[in-house]
Each structure stands twice: as C-alpha cells, then as structure tokens.
C-alpha positions as CSV (number, residue, x, y, z in Angstrom):
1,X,0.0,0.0,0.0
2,X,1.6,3.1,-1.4
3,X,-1.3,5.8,-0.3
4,X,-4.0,5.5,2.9
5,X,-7.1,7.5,2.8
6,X,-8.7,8.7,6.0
7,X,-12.3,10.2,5.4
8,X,-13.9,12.3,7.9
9,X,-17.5,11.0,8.1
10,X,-19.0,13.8,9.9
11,X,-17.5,16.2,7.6
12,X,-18.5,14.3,4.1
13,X,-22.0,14.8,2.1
14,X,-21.4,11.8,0.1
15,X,-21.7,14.2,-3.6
16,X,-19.1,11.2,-4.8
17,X,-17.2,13.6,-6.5
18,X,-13.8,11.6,-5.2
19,X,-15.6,8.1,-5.9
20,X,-15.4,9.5,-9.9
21,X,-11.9,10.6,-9.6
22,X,-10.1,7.8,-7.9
23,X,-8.4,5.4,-10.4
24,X,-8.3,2.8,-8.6
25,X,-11.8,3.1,-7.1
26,X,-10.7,3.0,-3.6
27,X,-13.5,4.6,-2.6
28,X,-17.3,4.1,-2.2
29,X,-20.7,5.4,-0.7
30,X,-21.4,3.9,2.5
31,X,-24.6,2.6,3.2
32,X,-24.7,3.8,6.5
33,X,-25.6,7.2,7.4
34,X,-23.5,9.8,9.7
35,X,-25.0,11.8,12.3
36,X,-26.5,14.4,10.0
37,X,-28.4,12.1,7.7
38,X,-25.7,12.0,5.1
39,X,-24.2,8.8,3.3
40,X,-20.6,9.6,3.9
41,X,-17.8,8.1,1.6
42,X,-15.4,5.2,2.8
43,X,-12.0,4.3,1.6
44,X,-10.6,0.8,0.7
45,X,-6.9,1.4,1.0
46,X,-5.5,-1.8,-0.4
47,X,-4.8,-0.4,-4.2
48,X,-4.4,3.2,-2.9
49,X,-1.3,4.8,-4.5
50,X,-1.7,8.1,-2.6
51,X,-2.6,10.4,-5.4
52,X,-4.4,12.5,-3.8
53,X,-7.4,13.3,-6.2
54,X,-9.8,12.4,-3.9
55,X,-8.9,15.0,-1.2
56,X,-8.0,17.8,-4.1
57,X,-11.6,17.6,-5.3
58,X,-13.3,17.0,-2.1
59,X,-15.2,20.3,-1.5
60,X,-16.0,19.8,2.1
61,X,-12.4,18.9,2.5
62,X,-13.7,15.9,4.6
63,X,-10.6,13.3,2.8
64,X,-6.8,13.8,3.8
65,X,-4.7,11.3,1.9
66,X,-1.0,10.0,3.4
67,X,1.7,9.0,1.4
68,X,5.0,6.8,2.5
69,X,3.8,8.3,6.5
70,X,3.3,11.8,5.6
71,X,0.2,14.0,4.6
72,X,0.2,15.0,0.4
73,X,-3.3,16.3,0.6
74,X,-5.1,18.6,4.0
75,X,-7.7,21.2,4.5
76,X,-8.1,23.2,1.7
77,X,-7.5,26.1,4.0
78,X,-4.2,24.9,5.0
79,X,-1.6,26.9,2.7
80,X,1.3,24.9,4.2
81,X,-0.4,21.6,2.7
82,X,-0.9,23.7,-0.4
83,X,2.4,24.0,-0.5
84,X,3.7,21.0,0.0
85,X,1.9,19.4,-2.9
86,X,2.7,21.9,-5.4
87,X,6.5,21.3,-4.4
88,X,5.7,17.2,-4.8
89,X,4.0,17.9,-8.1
90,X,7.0,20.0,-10.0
C-alpha cells in the first residue's frame, strides 16, 4: 500500500465527487448514514497509491490522503499543505 485515505465522516455529504476521480476506485458510498443524515464516503486502502485526487476535489475537504507516513493532501485552507503538494508535483 503506497497511499491511505482517511475520510472524515461527519464532515463528508457523500456528492461522490472523489468516488469518480479515484483510479483505482478505492472509494465508495457507505450505506450507513452519519449523524446528520448523510451517506458519507469510505476508503478501501488496499490499491491506494496516494494520489491524492480524492482529497483535491473534495469540496467539504472531509478526505486527507497519506503517502509513505506523511500528509500529500489537507484542509483546503491549509496553505502549508498547499504547498507542499505543489512542491511534490514540480
């Protein structure tokens, strides 16, 4: 396993927009509702490879994604996180 997902249920509205943009579907709806009626998203991390899409696209920025121990993807309204993966990307 290259990349682990961690999906914050509470936070998550289940739109599915990282479901559509995973390659390697790692992730699915859950049938099971969170605490605000919601069908959050769930990650199978066995063929993750830590791309990150999932978290990038997330709009309720509900998915961080960790790569080889460390973070790639956070809170959109962390710059530092912002930063780090444009320096991964070039």
């Amino acid at each position: 396993m290259a990349g682990r997902i961690v999906i914050d249920s509470e936070r998550c509205k289940g739109c599915g927009l990282c479901v559509v943009v995973c390659p390697n579907r790692c992730i699915s709806i859950s049938r099971q509702s969170n605490s605000s009626g919601y069908f959050p998203a769930t990650a199978d991390n066995t063929e993750c490879t830590g791309c990150a899409n999932c978290a990038m696209i997330c709009p309720d920025a509900a998915i961080r994604v960790w790569r080889a121990s460390r973070i790639v993807a956070a809170d959109k309204d962390d710059s530092a996180a912002s930063r780090r993966m444009a320096k991964e990307k070039a």
